[in-house]
N, C-alpha and C positions, 0 to 999 in steps of 0.2 A: 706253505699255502694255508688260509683259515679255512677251518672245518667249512663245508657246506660251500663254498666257491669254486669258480672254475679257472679264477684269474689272481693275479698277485694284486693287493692293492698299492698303488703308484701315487705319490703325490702331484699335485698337480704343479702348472709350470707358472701358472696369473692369480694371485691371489685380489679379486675384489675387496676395497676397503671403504667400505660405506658410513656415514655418518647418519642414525636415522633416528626419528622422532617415534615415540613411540606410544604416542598420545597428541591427540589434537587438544588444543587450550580451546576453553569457555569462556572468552574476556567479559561476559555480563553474570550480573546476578554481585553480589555481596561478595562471596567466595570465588575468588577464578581457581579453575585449574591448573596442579603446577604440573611441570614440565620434566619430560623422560627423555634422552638422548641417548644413543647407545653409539660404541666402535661399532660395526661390523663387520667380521673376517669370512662371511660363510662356514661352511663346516671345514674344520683343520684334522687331519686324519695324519699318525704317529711318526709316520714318514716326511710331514712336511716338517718336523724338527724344530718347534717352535719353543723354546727356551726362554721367550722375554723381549720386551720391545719399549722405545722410548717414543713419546709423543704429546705433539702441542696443536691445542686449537684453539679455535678464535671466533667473538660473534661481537653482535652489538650490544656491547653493557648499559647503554641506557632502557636496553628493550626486553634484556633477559637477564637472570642472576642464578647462577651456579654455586651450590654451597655444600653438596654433598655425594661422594663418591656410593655407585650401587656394585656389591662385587656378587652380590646371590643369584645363584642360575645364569652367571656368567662364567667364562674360561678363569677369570681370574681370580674364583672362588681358590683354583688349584694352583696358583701361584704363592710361593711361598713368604717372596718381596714382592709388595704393593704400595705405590705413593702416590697420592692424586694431589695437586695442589690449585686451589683457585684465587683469581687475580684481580681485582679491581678493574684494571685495565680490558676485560674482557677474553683471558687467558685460562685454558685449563692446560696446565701441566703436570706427568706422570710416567710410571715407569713399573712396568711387571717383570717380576723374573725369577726361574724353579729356579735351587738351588743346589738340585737333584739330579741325577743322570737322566730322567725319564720327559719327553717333552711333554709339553701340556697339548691336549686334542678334544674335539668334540663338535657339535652343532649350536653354539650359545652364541652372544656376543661378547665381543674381549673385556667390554667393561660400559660399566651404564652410570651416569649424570643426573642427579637428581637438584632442577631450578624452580623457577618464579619466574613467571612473567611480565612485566612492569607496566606493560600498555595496558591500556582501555578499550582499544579501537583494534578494528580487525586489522592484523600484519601478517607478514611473513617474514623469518627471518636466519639468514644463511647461518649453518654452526659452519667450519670450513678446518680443513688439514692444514696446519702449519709444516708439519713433519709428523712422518709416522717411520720410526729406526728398528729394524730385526736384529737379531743377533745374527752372526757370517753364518750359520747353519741354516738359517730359513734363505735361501738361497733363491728367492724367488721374486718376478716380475710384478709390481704393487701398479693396481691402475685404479685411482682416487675419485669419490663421486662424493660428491657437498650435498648432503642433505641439510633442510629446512624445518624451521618449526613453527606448524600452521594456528593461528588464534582466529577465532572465528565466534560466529554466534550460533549457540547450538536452537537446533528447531524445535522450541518448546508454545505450549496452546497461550501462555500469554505474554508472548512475544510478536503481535503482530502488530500492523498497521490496515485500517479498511477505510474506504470513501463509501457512504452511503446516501440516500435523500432524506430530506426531512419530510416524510411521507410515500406513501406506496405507489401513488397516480397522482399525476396533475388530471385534472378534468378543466376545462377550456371552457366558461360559460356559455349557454345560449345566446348571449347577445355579446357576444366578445369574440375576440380571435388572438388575443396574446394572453399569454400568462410565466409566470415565473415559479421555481421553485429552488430552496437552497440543496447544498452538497454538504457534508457534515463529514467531519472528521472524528477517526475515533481510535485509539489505543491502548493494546491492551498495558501496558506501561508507562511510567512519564519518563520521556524523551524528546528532548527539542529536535524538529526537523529544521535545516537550515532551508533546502530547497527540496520542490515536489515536483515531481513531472505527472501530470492528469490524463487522459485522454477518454472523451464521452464517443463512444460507437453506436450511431445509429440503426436502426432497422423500424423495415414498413414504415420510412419515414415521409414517402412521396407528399403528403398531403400536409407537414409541418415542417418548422425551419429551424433549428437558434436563434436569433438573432445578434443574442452578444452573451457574454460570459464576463463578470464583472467580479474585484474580491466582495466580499464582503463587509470586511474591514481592511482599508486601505493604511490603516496601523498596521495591521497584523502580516498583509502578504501586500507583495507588490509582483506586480507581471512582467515576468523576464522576456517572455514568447509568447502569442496566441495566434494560433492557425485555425481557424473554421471554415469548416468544407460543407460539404452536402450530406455527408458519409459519415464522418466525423469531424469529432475538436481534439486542438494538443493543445495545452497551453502548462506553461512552465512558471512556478510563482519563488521567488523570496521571502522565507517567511523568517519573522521577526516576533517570536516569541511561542510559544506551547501552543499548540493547535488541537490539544486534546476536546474531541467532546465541543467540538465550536465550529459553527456557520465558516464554512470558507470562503465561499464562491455563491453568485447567486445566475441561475441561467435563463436567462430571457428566448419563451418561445412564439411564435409566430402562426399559427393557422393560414392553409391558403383558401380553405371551405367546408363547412361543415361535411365530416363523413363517418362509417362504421368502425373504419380501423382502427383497431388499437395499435400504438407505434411504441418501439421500447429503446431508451437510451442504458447502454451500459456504461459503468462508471467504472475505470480503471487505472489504480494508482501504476506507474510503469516505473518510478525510479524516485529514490529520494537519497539525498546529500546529505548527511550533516556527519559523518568520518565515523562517528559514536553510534548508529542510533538504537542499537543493540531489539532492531525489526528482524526476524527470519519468514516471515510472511507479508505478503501483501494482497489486499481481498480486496473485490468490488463489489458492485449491487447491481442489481435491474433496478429502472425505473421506468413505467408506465405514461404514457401519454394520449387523451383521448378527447372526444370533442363531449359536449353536453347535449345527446340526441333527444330524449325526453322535455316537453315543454311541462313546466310545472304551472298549469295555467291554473286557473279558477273562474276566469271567463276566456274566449274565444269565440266571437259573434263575427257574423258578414251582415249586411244591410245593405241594399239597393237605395241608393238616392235617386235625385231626379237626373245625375249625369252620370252617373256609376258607381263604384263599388265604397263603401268605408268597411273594415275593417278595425277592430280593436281585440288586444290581448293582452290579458294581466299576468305576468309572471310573481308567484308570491315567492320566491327565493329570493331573487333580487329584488322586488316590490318597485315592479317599473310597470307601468299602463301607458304601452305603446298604439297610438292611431291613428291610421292610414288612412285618407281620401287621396281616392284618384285625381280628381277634380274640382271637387265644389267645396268651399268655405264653411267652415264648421266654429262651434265655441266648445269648450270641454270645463264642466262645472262640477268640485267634487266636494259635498257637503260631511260635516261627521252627525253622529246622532241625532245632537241637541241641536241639527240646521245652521249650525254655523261652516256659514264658507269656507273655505280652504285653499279650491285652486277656481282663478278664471282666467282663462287662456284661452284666445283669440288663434284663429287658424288660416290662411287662405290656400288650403290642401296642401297633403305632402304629407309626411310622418312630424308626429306629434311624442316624446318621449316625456311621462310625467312621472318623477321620481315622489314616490312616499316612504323615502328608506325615515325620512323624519318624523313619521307620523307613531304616536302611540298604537298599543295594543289595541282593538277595538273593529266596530263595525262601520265602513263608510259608503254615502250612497253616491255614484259617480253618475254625470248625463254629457251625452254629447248630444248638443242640439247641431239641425241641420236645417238649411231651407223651412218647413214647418215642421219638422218632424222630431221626435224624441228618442235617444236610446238609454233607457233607465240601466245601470247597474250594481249589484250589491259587490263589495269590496270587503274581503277581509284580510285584517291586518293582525300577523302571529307571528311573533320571535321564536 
């Protein structure tokens, strides 16, 4: 019996024989990772009488390449015949064996594989037991499990893919109710995405709509899917060509009335196709949506006529001089400095919208005659 025990050590009666990867692959970047496979016996203890064993395995040789035996801090260090042989055909064949009275034992693996990987693209790929042969001494039940070797993309900070907006808020003009803003693609890598899956998730959105979701360049993506809800958009595109850093989509919104709320669309990439695209991330954004509550007037007058109310207001952002009669027939006359005419426009009540997006820098003097009456105003005009 060993010093310090209370029991005789027994070999056991099922030796697990695992195939295992010992290292996940990198398939991006310049350099990939190469590839570690190991036997594995679990721990063999002196009784199990292991003297030597012969063995073949098998993988996909266009996906992986084996070219050199590992025997350090393996069982096989203490084997005295060692022969690994690798095959073209996707073959390792080999064979360990003391040549000594004493079995080989320990907690290592029986023997390790040092390959290449050959893919680009994330795989997985089966190593597998052809035969694995003991000498009549190891006298024991073998139950075989096929290990895999994983290539993947490892999560590093410029390796991502993000959907953001081409600005922070839409703001919805004062005299407007639609407006648009684009989506923007961006990466931190060049990698062609074949296909995108999007999806925009509204909130506080009661008071705005989408209306439509269009690419941008219909070169560049074409629309496989678009679903628009209340809630949310999915829409699935084809894309045809590098989307780094470019307009993808343009999204058309809707106002149903001017109000407080600020409403926010998230933008979220949910899935992208292209087999390669060596993304370990995927990011979205906020984007802002809100009405234009502030009037940037520089005039805002009421006047009683002789049937009721006029009305006028100049917005100098957009440089529109809107005027409102209830009733009665008006003219609206707008001179610039030097008394030269500019606008005469006839009215028989109703709103009146008169654009000076044309008009140079300067000062202009605007009149809306009424029945007898005058309403003088000064206009200025500032880019």
């Amino acid at each position: 019996m060993p010093f310090g025990t209370g029991q005789e050590l027994k070999a056991k009666d099922t030796v697990w024989a695992r195939t295992v990867s010992k290292r996940v692959v990198d398939v991006c970047g310049q350099r990939k990772d190469q590839v570690i496979v190991v036997i594995d016996l679990g721990k063999i203890v002196k009784t199990d009488s292991l003297f030597g064993c012969n063995f073949q395995l098998s993988y996909d040789s266009t996906k992986l390449r084996f070219h050199s035996a590992l025997y350090l801090n393996t069982l096989a260090e203490f084997f005295e015949f060692r022969q690994v042989g690798f095959f073209h055909d996707g073959h390792i064949r080999g064979a360990v064996a003391t040549l000594g009275m004493q079995p080989v034992a320990g907690d290592r693996p029986l023997v390790g594989f040092l390959g290449d990987f050959l893919g680009d693209c994330h795989d997985s790929v089966m190593v597998l037991f052809d035969y694995l042969e003991f000498t009549d001494e190891f006298k024991k039940k073998i139950i075989y499990e096929n290990g895999f070797v994983a290539a993947v993309t490892v999560d590093k900070p410029d390796r991502y893919f993000q959907l953001t907006a081409d600005g922070n808020t839409t703001v919805i003009d004062t005299l407007e109710n639609e407006a648009s803003f684009a989506i923007v693609s961006k990466q931190g890598i060049d990698s062609t995405v074949k296909k995108l899956e999007m999806r925009l998730e509204m909130k506080n959105f009661d008071n705005f709509y989408v209306k439509s979701l269009e690419p941008a360049d219909t070169n560049l993506l074409k629309i496989d899917s678009l679903d628009i809800a209340d809630t949310a958009v999915y829409v699935s595109f084809f894309v045809n060509g590098v989307v780094n850093n470019k307009n993808i989509a343009i999204v058309d919104l809707v106002e149903k009335e001017k109000a407080e709320e600020v409403a926010e669309i998230l933008i979220k990439p949910v899935g992208i196709d292209d087999g390669c695209s060596c993304f370990s991330r995927l990011l979205g954004d906020v984007h802002y949506v809100k009405s234009a509550q502030r009037k940037d007037d520089t005039i805002m007058t009421v006047d009683r006529g002789m049937d009721g109310e006029i009305t006028d207001n100049y917005y100098s952002a957009s440089k529109i001089w809107i005027i409102n009669s209830k009733s009665e027939p008006y003219r609206v006359m707008i001179y610039d400095i030097l008394g030269n005419l500019m606008v005469n426009r006839h009215s028989y009540a109703g709103i009146s919208r008169i654009s000076l997006d044309g008009f140079s820098n300067g000062v202009y003097y605007g009149i809306i005659q009424y029945s007898k009456n005058l309403i003088k105003r000064k206009i200025l005009i500032k880019n």
